[in-house]
C-alpha positions in Angstrom: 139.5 116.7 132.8 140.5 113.1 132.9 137.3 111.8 134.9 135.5 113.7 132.2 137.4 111.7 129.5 137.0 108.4 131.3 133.1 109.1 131.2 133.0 110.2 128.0 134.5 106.9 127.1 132.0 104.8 129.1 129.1 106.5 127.7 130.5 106.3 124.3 131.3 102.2 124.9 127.5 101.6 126.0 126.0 103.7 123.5 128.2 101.5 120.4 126.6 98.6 122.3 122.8 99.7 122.3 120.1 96.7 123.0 122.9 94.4 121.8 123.9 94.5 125.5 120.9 92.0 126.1 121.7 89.8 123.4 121.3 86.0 124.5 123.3 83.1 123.7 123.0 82.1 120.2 120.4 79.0 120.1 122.6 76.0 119.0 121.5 72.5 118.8 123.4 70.0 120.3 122.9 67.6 117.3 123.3 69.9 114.5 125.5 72.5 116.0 126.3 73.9 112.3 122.6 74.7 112.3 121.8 79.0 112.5 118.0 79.1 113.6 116.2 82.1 112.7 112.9 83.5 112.0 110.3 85.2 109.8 109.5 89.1 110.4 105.8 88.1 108.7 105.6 86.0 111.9 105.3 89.4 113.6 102.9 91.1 110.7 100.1 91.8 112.2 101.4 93.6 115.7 104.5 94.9 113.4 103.7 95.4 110.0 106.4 95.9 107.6 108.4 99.6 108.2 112.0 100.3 109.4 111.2 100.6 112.9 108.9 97.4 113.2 111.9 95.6 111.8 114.0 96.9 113.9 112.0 95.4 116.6 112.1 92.1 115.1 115.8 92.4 114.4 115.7 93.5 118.6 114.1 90.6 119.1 116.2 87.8 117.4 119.2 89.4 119.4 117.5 89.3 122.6 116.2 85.3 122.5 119.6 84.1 120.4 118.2 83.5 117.1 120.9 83.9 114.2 118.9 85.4 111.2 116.1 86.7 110.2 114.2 86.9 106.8 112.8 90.8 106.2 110.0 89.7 103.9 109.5 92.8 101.5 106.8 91.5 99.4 107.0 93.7 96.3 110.4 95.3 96.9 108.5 98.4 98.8 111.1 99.5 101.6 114.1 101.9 99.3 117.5 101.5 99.8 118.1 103.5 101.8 115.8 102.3 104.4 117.2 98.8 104.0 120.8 99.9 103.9 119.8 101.4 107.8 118.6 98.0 108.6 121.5 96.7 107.5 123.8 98.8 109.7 121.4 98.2 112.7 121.1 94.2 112.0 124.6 94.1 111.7 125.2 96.0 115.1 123.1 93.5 116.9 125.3 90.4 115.4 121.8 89.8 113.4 122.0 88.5 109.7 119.8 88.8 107.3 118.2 86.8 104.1 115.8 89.2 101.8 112.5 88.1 100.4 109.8 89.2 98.3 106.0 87.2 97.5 106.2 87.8 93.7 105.9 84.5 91.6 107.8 84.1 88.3 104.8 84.7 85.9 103.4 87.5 87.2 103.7 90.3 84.7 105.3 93.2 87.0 108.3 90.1 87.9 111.3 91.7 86.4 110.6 95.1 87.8 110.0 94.3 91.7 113.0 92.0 91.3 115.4 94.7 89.9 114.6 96.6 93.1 114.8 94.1 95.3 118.2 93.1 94.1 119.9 96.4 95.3 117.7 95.7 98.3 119.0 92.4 98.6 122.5 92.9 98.4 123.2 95.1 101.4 122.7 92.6 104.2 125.4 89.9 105.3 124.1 86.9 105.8 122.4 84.2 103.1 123.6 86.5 100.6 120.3 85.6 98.5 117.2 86.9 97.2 114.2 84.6 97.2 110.9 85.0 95.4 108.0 82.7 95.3 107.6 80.2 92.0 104.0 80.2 91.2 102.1 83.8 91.5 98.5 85.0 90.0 98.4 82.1 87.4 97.4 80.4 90.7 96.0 82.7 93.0 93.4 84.0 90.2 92.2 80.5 89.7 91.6 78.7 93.4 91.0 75.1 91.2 94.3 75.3 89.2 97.1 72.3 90.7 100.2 72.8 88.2 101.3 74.4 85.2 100.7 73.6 81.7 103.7 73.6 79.4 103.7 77.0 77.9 103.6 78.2 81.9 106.7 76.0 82.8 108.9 76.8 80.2 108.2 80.6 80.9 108.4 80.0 84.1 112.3 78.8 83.4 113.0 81.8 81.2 112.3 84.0 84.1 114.3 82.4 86.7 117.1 81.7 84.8 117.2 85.3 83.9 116.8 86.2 87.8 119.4 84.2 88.7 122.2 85.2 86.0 121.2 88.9 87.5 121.8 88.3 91.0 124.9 86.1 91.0 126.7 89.3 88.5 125.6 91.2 92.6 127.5 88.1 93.9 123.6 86.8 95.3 121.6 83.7 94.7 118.6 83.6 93.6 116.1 80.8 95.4 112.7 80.3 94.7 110.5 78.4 97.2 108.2 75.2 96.6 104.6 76.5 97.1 101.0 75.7 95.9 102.3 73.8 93.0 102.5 69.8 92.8 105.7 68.3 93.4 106.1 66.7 90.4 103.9 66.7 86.8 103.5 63.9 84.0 105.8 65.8 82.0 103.0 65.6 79.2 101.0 69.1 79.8 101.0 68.6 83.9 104.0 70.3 85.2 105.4 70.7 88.9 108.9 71.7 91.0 110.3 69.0 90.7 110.2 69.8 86.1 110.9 73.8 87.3 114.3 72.9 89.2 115.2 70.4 86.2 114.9 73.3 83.2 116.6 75.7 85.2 120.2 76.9 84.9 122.6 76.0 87.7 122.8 79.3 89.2 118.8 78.6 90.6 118.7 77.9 93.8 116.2 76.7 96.0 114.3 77.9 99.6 113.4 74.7 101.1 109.9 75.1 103.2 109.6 72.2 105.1 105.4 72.3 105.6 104.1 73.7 101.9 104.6 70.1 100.2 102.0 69.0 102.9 99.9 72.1 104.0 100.1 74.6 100.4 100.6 72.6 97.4 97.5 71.7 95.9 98.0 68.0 95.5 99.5 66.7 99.0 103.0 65.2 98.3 104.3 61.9 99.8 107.2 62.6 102.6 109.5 59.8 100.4 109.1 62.3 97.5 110.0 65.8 99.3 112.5 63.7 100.4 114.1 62.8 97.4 114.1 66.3 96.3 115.6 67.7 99.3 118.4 65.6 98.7 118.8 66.2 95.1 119.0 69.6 95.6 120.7 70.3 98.6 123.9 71.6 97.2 121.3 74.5 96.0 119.3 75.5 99.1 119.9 78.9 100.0 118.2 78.2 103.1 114.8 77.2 104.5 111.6 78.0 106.3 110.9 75.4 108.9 107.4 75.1 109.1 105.2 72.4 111.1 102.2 71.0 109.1 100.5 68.2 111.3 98.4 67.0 112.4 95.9 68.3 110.3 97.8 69.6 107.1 97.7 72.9 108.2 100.5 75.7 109.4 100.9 75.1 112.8 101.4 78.2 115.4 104.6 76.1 117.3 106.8 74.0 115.9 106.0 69.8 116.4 106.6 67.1 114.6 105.9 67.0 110.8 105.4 65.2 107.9 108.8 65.0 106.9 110.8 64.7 110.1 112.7 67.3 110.7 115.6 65.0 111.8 116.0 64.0 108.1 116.0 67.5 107.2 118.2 68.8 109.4 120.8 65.7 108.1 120.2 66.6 104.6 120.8 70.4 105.3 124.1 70.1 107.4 125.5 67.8 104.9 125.1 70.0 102.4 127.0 72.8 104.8 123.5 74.9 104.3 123.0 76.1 107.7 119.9 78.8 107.8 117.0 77.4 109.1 114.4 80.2 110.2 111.0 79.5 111.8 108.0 80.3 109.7 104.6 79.8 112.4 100.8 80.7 111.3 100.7 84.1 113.3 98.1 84.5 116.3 95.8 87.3 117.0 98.2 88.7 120.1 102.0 90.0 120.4 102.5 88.0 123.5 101.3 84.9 122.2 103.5 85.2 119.0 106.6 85.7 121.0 106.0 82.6 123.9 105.3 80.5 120.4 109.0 80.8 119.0 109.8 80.2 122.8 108.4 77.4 122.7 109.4 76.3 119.4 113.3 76.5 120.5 112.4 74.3 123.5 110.6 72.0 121.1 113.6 71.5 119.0 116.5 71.6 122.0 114.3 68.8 123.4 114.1 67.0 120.3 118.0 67.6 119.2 119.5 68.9 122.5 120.6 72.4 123.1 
């Protein structure tokens, strides 16, 4: 009866401990050792399209190579709460945070809905504790020639996040909205940019850093000095950030290499600010196998480059 007990126990004990038995080493950076490295699930989209099992598999697979975090990009609040509230038990199992995300910009007319969804989504994961949307939406991508926002758009655009954001931090969330196709900065005249957004906002905005869309998705290429300047402004507000390689050719890059803004300045920027998610977004290729040796290679990239 007692060697039944005993196994009972074992099995029990490795069971509890499931694939998080092959967790690595969390990746640390011998430089910025505050620093969490994580990654994008869309990284995986196309071999594991979004569902509860093919995150699981990406969650499986930050534990196994060390990552910290992942974003679980839901792009118009889709997965219910329940299935998210299973992710979050399994994530959490596996010593895996999680940061929520959804694609849908502030004008887009079905906004408010998708986000009230994704805020119940949002708030059963531990980890960033935010929920991030994009800022621009169909006012750009129904018009492939438009570069900012005219004024009516801005202050609109303002309205709707400062409305997000009041709703997620009453959840005890931040909302952060990421710099995309729009310029940096307008004339302040009828030509309006991120840089105008983040100034008519309320306090309780925050913002999701990407680290390649001022040089490979905003419409007017932006100056390294300038996303500079507004990565320090702001700081104190980044939720946390995509790290995303944009040279040589101002495009997304499938590993991670040097960029435009070095990432060294970044990194500063970020652990100065105590903002320590950084998670690896990488242009996808057509084959599992290549996908994964990518963020393999983009840890060795950065321990080279930072130590680790």
């Amino acid at each position: 009866m007692k060697r039944m007990s005993v196994l009972i126990t074992l099995f029990l004990c490795v069971a509890l401990l499931g694939s998080s038995a092959l967790a690595a080493d969390k990746i640390v950076l011998k430089k910025y050792p505050d620093l969490k490295m994580g990654f994008l699930n869309v990284n995986f989209i196309k071999q594991w399209p979004l569902g509860v099992e093919s995150a699981k598999k990406v969650i499986d697979f930050a534990n196994e190579q060390g990552f910290w975090w992942i974003e679980i990009r839901d792009p118009y609040a889709t997965l219910t709460l329940a299935q998210d509230k299973e992710l979050a038990v399994y994530a959490k199992q596996r010593d895996i945070e999680v940061a929520y995300a959804m694609n849908i910009g502030l004008l887009d007319p079905n906004f408010m809905e998708v986000f009230s969804r994704g805020l119940a989504n949002a708030a059963v994961f531990d980890g960033p504790r935010t929920i991030r949307t994009a800022g621009p939406g169909l006012e750009f991508g129904n018009d492939p020639k438009k570069t900012f926002w005219t004024y009516l758009e801005i202050r609109r655009a303002i309205s709707v996040a400062n409305q997000a954001a009041n709703m997620a931090k009453a959840l005890g969330l931040q909302y952060v909205v990421e710099n995309g196709v729009e310029p940096i900065k307008g004339d302040g005249m009828g030509y309006y940019g991120t840089v105008e957004l983040f100034a008519g906002v309320n306090s309780n905005v925050g913002f999701q850093l990407d680290t390649g869309n001022f040089f490979c998705v905003s419409r007017v290429w932006t100056k390294p000095a300038d996303a500079q300047a507004f990565i320090e402004k702001y700081a104190a507000r980044m939720g946390y950030m995509h790290l995303k390689t944009s040279s040589p050719n101002h495009m997304v890059q499938q590993v991670l290499a040097d960029n435009e803004l070095d990432f060294d300045i970044i990194f500063a920027i970020a652990s100065k600010a105590k903002m320590p998610y950084v998670g690896f977004e990488l242009d996808q290729p057509a084959t599992l196998e290549q996908a994964i040796e990518n963020h393999k290679k983009s840890v060795e990239y950065l321990k080279g480059k930072f130590g680790g």
